[in-house]
VOSEVO-981065 format. One line per 10 residues: number of its first residue (from 1); their letters; for each residue x negated, y negated, z negated of C-alpha. Coordinates in Angstrom, 3 decimals, decimal comma. Layout:
N
NUM = a = X:Y:Z  ...
***
This chain:
452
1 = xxxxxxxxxx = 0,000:0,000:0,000  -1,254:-3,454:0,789  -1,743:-6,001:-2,537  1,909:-6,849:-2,914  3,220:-3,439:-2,783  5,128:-4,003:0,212  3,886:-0,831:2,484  4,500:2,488:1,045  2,096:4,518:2,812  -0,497:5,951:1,137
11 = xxxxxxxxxx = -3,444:5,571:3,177  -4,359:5,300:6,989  -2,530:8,270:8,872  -0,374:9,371:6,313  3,430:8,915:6,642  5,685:6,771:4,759  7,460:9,043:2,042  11,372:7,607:2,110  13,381:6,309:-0,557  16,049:9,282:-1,295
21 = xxxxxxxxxx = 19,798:8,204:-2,250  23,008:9,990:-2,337  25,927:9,687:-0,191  29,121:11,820:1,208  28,777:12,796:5,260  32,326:14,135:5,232  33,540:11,079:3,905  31,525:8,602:6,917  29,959:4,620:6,151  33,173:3,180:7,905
31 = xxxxxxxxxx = 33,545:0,451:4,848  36,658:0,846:5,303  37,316:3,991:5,258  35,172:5,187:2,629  36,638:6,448:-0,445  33,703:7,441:-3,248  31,530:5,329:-4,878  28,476:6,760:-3,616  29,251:5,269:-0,021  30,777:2,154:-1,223
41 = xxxxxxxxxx = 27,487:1,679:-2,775  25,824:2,150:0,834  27,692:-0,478:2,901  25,898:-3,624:1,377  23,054:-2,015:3,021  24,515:-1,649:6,125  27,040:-4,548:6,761  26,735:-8,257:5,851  29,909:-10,634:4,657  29,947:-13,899:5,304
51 = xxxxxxxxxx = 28,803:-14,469:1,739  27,037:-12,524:-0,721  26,818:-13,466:-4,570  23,640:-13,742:-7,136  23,357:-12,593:-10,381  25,416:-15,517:-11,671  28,109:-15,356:-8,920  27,068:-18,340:-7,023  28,292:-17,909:-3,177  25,051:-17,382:-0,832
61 = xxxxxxxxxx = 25,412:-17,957:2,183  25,009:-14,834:4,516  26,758:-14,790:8,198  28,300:-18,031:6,803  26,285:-21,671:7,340  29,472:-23,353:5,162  32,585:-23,672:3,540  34,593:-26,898:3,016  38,316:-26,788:1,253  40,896:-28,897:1,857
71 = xxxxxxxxxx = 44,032:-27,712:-0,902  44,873:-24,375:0,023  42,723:-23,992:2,721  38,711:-22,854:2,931  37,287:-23,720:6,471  34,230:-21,397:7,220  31,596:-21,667:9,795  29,598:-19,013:11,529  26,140:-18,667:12,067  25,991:-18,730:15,763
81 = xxxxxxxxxx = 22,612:-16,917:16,241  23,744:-14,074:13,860  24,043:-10,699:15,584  24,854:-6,840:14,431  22,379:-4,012:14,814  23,559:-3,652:18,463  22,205:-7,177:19,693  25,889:-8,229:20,135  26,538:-12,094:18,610  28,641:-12,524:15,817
91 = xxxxxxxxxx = 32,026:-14,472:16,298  35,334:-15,599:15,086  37,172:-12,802:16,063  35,268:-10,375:14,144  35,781:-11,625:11,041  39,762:-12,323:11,607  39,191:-8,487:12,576  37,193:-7,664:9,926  39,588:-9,540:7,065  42,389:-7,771:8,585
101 = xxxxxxxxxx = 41,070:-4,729:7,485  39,409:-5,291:4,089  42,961:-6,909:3,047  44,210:-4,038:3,908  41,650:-1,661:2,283  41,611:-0,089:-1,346  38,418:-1,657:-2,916  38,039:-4,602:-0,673  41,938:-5,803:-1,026  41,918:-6,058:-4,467
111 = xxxxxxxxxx = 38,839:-8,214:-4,173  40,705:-9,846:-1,502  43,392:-10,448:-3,993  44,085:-14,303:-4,127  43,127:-14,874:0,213  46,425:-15,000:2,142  45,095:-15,425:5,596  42,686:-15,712:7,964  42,755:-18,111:11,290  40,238:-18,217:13,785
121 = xxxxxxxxxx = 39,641:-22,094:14,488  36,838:-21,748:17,142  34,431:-18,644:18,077  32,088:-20,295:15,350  34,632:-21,235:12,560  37,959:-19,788:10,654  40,236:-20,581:7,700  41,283:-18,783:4,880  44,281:-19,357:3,420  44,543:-18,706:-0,566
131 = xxxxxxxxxx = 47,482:-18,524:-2,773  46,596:-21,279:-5,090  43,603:-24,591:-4,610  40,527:-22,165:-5,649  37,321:-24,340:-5,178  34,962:-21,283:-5,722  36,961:-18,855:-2,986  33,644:-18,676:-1,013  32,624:-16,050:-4,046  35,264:-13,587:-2,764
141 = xxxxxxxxxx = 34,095:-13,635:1,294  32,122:-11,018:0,909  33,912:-7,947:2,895  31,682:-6,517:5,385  32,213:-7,940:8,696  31,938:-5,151:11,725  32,792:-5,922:15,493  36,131:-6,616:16,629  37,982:-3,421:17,682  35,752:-0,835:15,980
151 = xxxxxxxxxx = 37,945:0,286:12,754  37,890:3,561:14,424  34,408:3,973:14,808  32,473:6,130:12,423  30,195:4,037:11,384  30,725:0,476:13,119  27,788:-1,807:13,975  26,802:-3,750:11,312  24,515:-7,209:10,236  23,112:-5,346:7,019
161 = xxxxxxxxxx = 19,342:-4,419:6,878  19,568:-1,143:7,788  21,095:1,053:10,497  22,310:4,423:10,429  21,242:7,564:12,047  22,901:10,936:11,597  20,698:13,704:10,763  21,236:17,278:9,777  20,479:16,851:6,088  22,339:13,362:6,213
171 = xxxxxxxxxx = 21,402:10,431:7,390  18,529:7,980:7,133  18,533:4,342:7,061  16,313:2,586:9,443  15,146:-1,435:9,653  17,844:-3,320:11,545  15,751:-6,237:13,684  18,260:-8,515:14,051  18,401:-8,901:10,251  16,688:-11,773:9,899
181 = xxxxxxxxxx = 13,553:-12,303:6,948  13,790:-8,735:6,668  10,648:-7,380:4,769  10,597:-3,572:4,285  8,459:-2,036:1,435  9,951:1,201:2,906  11,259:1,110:6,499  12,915:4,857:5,941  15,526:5,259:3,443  16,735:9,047:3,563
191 = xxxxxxxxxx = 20,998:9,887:2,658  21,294:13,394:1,155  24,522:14,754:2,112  26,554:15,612:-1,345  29,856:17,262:-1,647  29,795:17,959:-5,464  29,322:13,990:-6,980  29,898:15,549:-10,487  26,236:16,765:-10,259  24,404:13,580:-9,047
201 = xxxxxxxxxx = 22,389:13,742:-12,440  20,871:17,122:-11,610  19,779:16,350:-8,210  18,082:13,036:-9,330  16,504:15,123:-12,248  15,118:17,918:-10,521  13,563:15,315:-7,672  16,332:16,054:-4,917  17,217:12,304:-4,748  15,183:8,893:-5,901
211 = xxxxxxxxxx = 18,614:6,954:-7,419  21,898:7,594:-8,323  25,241:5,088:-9,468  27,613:6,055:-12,123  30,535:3,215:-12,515  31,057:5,055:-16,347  35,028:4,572:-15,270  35,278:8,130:-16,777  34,714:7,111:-19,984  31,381:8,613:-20,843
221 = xxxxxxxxxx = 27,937:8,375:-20,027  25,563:10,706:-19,318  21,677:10,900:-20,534  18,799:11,375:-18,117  15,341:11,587:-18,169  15,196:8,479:-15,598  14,576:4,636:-15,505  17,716:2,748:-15,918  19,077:-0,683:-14,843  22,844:-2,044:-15,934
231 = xxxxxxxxxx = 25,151:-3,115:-12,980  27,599:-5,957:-13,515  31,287:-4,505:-12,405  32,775:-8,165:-13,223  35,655:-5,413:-15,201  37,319:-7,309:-17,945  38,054:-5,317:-20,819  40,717:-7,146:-23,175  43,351:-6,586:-25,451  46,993:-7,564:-24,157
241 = xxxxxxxxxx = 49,489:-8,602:-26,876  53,258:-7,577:-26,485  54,788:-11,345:-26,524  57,964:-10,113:-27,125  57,269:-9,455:-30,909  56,140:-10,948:-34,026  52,783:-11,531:-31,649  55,257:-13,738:-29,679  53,661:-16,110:-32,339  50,674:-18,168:-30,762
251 = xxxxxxxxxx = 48,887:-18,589:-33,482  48,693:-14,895:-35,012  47,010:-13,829:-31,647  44,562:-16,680:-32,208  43,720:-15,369:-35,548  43,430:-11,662:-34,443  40,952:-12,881:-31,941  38,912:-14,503:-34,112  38,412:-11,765:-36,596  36,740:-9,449:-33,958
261 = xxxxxxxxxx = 33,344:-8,897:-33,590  32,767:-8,493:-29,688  29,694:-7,418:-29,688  30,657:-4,681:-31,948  33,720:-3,846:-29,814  31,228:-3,934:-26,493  28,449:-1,215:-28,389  30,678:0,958:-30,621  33,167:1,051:-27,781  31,175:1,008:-24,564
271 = xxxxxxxxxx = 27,700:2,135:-25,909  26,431:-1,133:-25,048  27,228:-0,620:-21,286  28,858:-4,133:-20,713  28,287:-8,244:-22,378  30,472:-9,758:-24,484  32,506:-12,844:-24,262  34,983:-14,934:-26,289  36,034:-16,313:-22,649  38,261:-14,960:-19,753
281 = xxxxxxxxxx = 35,534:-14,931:-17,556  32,455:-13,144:-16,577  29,080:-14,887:-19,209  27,402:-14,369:-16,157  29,364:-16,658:-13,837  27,338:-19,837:-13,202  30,620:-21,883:-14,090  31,141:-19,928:-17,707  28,285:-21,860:-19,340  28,562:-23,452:-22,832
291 = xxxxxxxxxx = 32,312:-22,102:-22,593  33,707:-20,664:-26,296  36,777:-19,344:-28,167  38,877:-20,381:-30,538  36,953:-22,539:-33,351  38,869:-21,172:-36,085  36,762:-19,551:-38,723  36,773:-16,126:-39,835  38,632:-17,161:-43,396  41,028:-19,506:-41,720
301 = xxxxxxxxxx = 42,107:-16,582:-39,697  41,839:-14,066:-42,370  43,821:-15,765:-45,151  46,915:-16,798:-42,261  47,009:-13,463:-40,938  47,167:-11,536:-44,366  49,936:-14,014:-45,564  51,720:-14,349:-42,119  51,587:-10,313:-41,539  52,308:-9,170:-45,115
311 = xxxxxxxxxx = 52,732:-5,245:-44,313  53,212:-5,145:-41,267  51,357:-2,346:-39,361  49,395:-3,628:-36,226  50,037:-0,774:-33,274  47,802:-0,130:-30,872  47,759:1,503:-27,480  45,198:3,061:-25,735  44,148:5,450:-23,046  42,738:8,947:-24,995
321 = xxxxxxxxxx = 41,566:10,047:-21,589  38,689:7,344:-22,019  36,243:7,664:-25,004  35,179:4,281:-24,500  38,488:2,367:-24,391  39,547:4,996:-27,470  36,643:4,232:-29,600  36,804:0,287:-28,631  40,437:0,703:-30,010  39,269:2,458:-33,451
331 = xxxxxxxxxx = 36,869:-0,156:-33,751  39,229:-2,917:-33,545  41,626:-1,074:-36,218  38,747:-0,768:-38,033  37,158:-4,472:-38,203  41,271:-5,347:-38,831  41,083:-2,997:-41,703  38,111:-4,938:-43,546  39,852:-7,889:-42,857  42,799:-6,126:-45,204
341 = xxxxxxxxxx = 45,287:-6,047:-42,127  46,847:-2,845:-41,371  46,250:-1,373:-37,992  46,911:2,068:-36,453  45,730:3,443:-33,149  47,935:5,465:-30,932  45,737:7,489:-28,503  48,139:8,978:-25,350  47,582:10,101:-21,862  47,466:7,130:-19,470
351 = xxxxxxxxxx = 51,157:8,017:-18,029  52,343:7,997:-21,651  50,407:4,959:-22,158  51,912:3,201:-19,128  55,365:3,800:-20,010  54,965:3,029:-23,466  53,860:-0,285:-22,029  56,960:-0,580:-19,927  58,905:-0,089:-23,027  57,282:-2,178:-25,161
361 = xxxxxxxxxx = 56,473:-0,180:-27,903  52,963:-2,010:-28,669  51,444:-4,212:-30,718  48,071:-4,217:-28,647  46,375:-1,971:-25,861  43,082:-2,099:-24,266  43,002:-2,944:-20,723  41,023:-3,651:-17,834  41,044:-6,248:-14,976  38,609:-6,471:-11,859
371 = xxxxxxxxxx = 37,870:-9,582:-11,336  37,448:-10,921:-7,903  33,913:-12,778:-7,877  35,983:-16,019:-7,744  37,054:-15,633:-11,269  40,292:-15,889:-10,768  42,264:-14,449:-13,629  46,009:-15,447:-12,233  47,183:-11,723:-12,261  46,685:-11,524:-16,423
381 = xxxxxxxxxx = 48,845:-14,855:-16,977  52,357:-13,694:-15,865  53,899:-14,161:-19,865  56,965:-16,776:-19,271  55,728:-17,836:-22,468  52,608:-19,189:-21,731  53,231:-21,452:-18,469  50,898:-23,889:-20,067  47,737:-21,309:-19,420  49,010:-20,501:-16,172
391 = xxxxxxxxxx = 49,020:-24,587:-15,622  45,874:-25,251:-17,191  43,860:-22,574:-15,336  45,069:-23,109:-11,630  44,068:-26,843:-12,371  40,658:-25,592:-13,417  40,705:-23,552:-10,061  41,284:-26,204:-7,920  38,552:-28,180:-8,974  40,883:-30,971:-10,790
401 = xxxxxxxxxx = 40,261:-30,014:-14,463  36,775:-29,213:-16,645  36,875:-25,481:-18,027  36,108:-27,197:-21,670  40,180:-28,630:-20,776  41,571:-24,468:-19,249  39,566:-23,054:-22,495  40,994:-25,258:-25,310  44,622:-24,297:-24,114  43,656:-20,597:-23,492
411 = xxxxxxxxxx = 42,089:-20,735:-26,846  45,489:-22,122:-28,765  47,709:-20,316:-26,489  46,099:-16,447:-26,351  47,854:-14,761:-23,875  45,312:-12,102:-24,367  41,822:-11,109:-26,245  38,933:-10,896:-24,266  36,434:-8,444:-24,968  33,444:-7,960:-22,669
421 = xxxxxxxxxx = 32,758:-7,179:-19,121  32,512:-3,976:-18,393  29,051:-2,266:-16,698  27,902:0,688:-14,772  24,642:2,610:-14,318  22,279:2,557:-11,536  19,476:5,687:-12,619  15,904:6,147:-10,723  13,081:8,473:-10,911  10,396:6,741:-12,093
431 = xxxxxxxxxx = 8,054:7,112:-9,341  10,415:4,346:-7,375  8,434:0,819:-7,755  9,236:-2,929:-6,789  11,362:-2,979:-9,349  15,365:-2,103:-9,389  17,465:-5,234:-9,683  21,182:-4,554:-9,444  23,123:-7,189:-8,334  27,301:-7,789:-9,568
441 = xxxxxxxxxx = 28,672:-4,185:-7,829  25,580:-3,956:-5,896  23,138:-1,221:-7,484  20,734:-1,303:-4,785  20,952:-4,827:-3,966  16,865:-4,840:-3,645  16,345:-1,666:-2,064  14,460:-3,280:0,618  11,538:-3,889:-2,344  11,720:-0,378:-3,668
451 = xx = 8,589:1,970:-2,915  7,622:5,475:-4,118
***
């Protein structure tokens, strides 16, 4: 390798040894079509949006040279010197295409959430419509963008760094040359076929594969002997209050919130996987910072929720299917419990869960919310209650309002507790250099550094 570490051969003559990764053949690198999260993990290597995010959610500009809004509206030009892997120039109409289908899609819809439309102005420009003024929509434009008319395709051209070639293990990832400042530590990056994903740990121990992703939606997490690196999932993990009970009271949700330790709730309940917040948004977010909950103290809340509550047992709801969500629930009974309030935890299947929620036979439940990289928590402020939150946050969205202003009428309204934001697990043999640095739902964001 040369002094930075950015050739992986080992000497004059040798060849390059290739970066190893999982990923399902039957299944295809259509992003559309995909279905596990080993390929969905693939296509940022593949395909390019018209914005990507950083660490701290800022919108970088990819395919896209701009954005300007104007109310509901987000104009976006095109790079006109873009092209995908086949040489072919990047336009309008593939990204009307392209939007078409993600809104459509599983994973990229619910991103996809809050856009309402997509217009092609000029072969170099289009609008997006959204459903509210959201100054920070450019976060959520990040859908991969593949020519017009290929949906059917197995695996469409794409403007990623790599393109795919079929081989009779799998696949292998090759440098794409119309990516442009593309710098390769390794130009090869190998796909071993799997069918079985439940045994992704074994092949990664025993040196079949270099890296593997594990989302921990199942609840549990799974020890290697491996390097490690935490992957932001931007899931928010809160408690939702049943407003049509005593909790219909503002400030005893304020008080409950308060008496929580979050970072106890994010390790006991989520081994640590995850960050903790007192905010409705992701810490991370560049917009988040200097944000804080309520600024009652732990006494204040203490002495008005023993006197205010008297007896009354606190009920709360939660998935037993998921040992993370069930112990986060035990831990919240038990911090209530030191506090002297009474709290009970009813662990059912998530079907029993669900309609108990439909009933409203809850006090509490633990929940969790995907948050499109905009931050835009609309979908969790539905309570007819609580129009002021709903008021005070699409104000904040459109650009009008500070979030000091959304946050102090969050804070004294409550609709909910938030708890942390949810990670997953991105696990590497430790002969893989350059360093592994996951970016929000993108475990091998820097695979183009990575080396063996």
């Amino acid at each position: 390798m040369n002094g930075k570490g950015k050739l992986s051969k080992k000497g004059d003559g040798e060849d390059e040894i290739s970066i190893k990764i999982p990923f399902s053949r039957e299944e295809g690198l259509n992003p559309f079509k995909a279905k596990s999260l080993m390929n969905y993990c693939i296509m940022p290597l593949i395909y390019s949006g018209l914005y990507k995010v950083d660490a701290n959610y800022n919108p970088i500009m990819d395919i896209a040279t701009g954005v300007t809004y104007e109310g509901k509206k987000a104009t976006v030009t095109i790079d006109p010197e873009r092209k995908f892997s086949n040489s072919r120039k990047i336009t309008a109409d593939d990204v009307v295409y392209s939007y078409n289908l993600a809104k459509k899609s599983t994973y990229y819809g619910s991103l996809l959430r809050n856009v309402t439309g997509c217009v092609k102005v000029s072969d170099t420009e289009v609008y997006f419509g959204a459903s509210t003024p959201n100054i920070y929509l450019a976060a959520s434009l990040t859908f991969p963008i593949i020519p017009d008319g290929s949906a059917n395709d197995a695996v469409p051209h794409g403007a990623g760094p790599y393109i795919f070639t079929k081989t009779s293990e799998g696949g292998t990832l090759t440098e794409n040359m119309y990516y442009p400042n593309g710098e390769y530590a390794t130009k090869t990056i190998s796909l071993i076929n799997v069918t079985d994903a439940s045994n992704l740990n074994i092949g990664l121990v025993i040196g079949n594969m270099n890296a593997m992703y594990d989302d921990l939606s199942s609840g549990k997490s799974q020890r290697i002997a491996a390097g490690s690196a935490q992957v932001d999932l931007n899931n928010l993990i809160y408690l939702k209050f049943n407003h049509t009970n005593i909790f219909a009271n503002p400030k005893l949700r304020q008080a409950v919130a308060v008496l929580l330790n979050k970072e106890e709730l994010m390790n006991a309940g989520f081994e640590g996987y995850g960050q903790a917040t007192d905010v409705p948004f992701n810490p991370q977010w560049f917009n988040a910072e200097g944000l804080k909950g309520p600024e009652l103290s732990y006494q204040e809340a203490q002495e008005y929720l023993t006197g205010a509550l008297g007896k009354y047992n606190i009920d709360i709801l939660v998935n037993s299917d998921n040992m993370f969500k069930l112990k986060c629930a035990e831990t919240v009974a038990s911090e209530l419990a030191i506090a002297g309030i009474s709290a009970s935890v009813q662990a059912v299947p998530r079907e029993v869960m669900d309609e108990g929620i439909e009933l409203g036979n809850y006090d509490l439940y633990v929940a969790e919310f995907k948050m499109s990289n905009d931050m835009n928590i609309g979908p969790l402020l539905h309570e007819e209650d609580d129009l002021d939150t709903q008021v005070a946050f699409f104000t904040f969205l459109s650009g009008n309002t500070s979030g000091e202003d959304f946050m102090a009428v969050f804070n004294e309204n409550m609709p909910f507790i938030p708890v942390c934001i949810r990670y997953g697990l991105v696990s590497y043999s430790k002969d893989v250099q350059g360093g592994v640095a996951p970016l929000p739902n993108n475990p091998y964001a820097n695979l183009m550094e990575w080396y063996l």
